[in-house]
N, C-alpha and C positions, 0 to 999 in steps of 0.2 A: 526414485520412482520414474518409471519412462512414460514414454508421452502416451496419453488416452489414442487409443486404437477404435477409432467408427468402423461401422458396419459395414461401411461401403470404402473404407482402406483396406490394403494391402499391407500386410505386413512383411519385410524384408527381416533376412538373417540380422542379428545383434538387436532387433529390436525398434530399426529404426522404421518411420514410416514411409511407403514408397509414394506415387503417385498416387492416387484414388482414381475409380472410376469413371467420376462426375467428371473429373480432369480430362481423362484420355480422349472423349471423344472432341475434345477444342484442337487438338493438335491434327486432323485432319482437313477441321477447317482452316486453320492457318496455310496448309500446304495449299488447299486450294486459291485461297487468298493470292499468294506468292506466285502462282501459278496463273492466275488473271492478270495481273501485274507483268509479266511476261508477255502477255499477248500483246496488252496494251500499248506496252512501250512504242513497239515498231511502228502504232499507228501516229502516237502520236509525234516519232521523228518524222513519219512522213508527210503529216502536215505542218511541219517547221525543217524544210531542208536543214541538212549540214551544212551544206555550201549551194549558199547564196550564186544566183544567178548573176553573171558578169557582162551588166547591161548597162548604159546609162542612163536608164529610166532605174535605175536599183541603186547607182551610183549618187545623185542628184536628190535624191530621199529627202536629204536636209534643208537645199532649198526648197523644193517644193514643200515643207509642211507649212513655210510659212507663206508665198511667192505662187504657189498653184493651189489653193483651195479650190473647190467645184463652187462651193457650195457659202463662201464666205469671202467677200469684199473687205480685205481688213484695215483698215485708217490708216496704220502706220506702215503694213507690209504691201505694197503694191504687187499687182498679179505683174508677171513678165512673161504668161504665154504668147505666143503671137507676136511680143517687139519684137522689129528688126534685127536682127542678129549682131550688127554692127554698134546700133546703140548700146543692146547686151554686153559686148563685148569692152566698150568705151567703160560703164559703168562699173564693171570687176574692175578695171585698170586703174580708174581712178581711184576706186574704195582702196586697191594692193600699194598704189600711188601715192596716198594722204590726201589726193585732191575732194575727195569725201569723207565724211567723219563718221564712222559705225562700227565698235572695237568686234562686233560678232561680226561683219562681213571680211574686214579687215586682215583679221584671224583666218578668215574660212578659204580667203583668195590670194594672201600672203605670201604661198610658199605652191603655188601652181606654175606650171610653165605656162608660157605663152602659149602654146596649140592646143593645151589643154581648155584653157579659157574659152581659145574659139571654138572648138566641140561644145562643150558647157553651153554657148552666147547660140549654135546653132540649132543643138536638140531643143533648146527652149522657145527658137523663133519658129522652128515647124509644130509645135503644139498648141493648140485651139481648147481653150475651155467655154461652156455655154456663158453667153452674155448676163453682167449685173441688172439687178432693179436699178432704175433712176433712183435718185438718191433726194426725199423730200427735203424741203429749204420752207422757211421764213422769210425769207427775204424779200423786197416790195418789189412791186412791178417796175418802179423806177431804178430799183439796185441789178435789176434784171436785165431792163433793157441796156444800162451802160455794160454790163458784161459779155453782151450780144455783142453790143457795136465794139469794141475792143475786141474781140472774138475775131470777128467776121472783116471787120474793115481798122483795127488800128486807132490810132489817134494822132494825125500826125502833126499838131502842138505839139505834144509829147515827145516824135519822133518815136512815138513806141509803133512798129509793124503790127499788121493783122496776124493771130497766129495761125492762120490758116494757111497765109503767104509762106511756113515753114513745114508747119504739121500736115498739110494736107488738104484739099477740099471738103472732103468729108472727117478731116481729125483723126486721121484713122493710122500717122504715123505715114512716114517715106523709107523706103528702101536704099542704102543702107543702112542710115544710123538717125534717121531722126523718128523720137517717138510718138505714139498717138495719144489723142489725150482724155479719149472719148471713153468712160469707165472707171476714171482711176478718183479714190475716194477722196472729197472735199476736202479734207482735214490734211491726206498728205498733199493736193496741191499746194496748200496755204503752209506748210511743214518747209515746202522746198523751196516754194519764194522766200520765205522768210531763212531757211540757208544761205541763197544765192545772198540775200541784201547783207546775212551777218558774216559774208566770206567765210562761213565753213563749208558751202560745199560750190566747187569750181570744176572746168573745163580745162580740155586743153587750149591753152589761146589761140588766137583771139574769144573769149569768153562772151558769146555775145547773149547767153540770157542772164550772165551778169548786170550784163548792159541792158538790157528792157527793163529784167525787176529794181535797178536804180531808180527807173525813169517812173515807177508805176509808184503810187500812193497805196498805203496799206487798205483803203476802201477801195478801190483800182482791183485790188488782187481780192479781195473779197469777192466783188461780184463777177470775175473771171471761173473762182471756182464755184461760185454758187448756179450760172447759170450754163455751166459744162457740167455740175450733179444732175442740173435735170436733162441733160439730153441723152437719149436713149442708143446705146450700142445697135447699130445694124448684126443678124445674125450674123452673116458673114464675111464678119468685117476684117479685112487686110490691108497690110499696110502699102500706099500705093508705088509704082514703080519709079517714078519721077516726079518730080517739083521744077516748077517754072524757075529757072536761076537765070541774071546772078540772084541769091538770096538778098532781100532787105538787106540785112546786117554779114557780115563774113564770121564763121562758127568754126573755132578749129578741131572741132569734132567731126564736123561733117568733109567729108573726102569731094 
């Protein structure tokens, strides 16, 4: 017995049954479907080139996701817009070097040329992101003011310099290679002292902020960063063009 035939099939020779009705009219819409799908496409390649513009603001993607946030101060990733180029440039060298320990930067500047780097250390010293909030502390007004005076004027028991004597007047970083210190989150200041003391992360010698964070007591460096979180970025702050030398200490970083 063959198949029951509805009123609204078709029936084909030998009995079989063809399409229906109800069917045929979905195959129109399908072409149209197919047919929007076609429009579509072009636009949406045209809002995702094929090829990628060859820039170095498109190039650098990677550091900036972590390194140029607008809008985020991150503890462990420090902004590098605005450093000096020269310090930029120190700091890949040493990560490519060993004299810094970070197996993602290490990777990232391992296998760059040299001029590449300094393109890299320069696009980044000609860009300006808007300044951080100060950064609230607990900290007493006595753990404050010794962070001041270590700051501003040194301690010279200690024989530790003022770090203004390197950084700047205003903190704001020297031209070419020394950096500014005005913005950079509490958490990685106190990250980096505590490098320099565990000899994971070094200079070229003479190492001399080797040599300060020896001199400096872990309460020392506590109220260094706690009372550089509160002091507030000038908008436009750059880094200055000269520093009274000779330096305090000799930096074989600094040219």
């Amino acid at each position: 017995m063959g198949p029951r035939v509805r009123e609204d099939d078709v029936a084909c020779d030998n009995g079989r049954i063809c399409l229906s009705h109800t069917i045929m009219p979905i195959l129109p819409r399908i072409s149209l479907l197919l047919a929007a799908l076609s429009v579509a496409a072009p636009l949406l390649a045209f809002e995702r080139p094929a090829i990628l513009p060859d820039s170095m603001a498109q190039r650098v993607l990677a550091c900036a996701s972590c390194h140029a946030k607008k809008d985020v101060n991150d503890q462990y990733f420090p902004r590098i817009s605005g450093k000096p180029a020269g310090y930029l440039y120190n700091q890949m060298s040493n990560f490519r070097d060993g004299r810094r320990q970070f197996p993602m930067m290490s990777y990232m500047v391992g296998n760059l040329p040299e001029p590449y780097l300094r393109e890299i250390a320069a696009y980044f010293a000609g860009q300006h992101l808007p300044s951080p909030p100060i950064q609230p502390t607990d900290a007493s007004a006595l753990v404050l003011e010794r962070g001041r005076s270590l700051v501003l004027h040194g301690d010279p028991a200690l024989k530790v310099p003022a770090c203004v004597a390197c950084h700047g007047t205003q903190l704001t970083g020297v031209n070419p290679a020394i950096p500014g210190l005005l913005g950079l989150p509490r958490d990685y200041v106190n990250a980096q002292f505590g490098a320099w003391r565990n000899k994971t992360r070094r200079a070229l010698a003479p190492d001399c902020m080797a040599e300060i964070t020896a001199r400096l007591s872990l309460p020392d460096v506590n109220a260094i960063s706690s009372w550089l979180g509160l002091q507030p970025v000038p908008p436009e702050a750059r880094p200055a063009d000269s520093v009274a030398k000779p330096l305090p200490l000799a930096c074989g970083s600094v040219p």
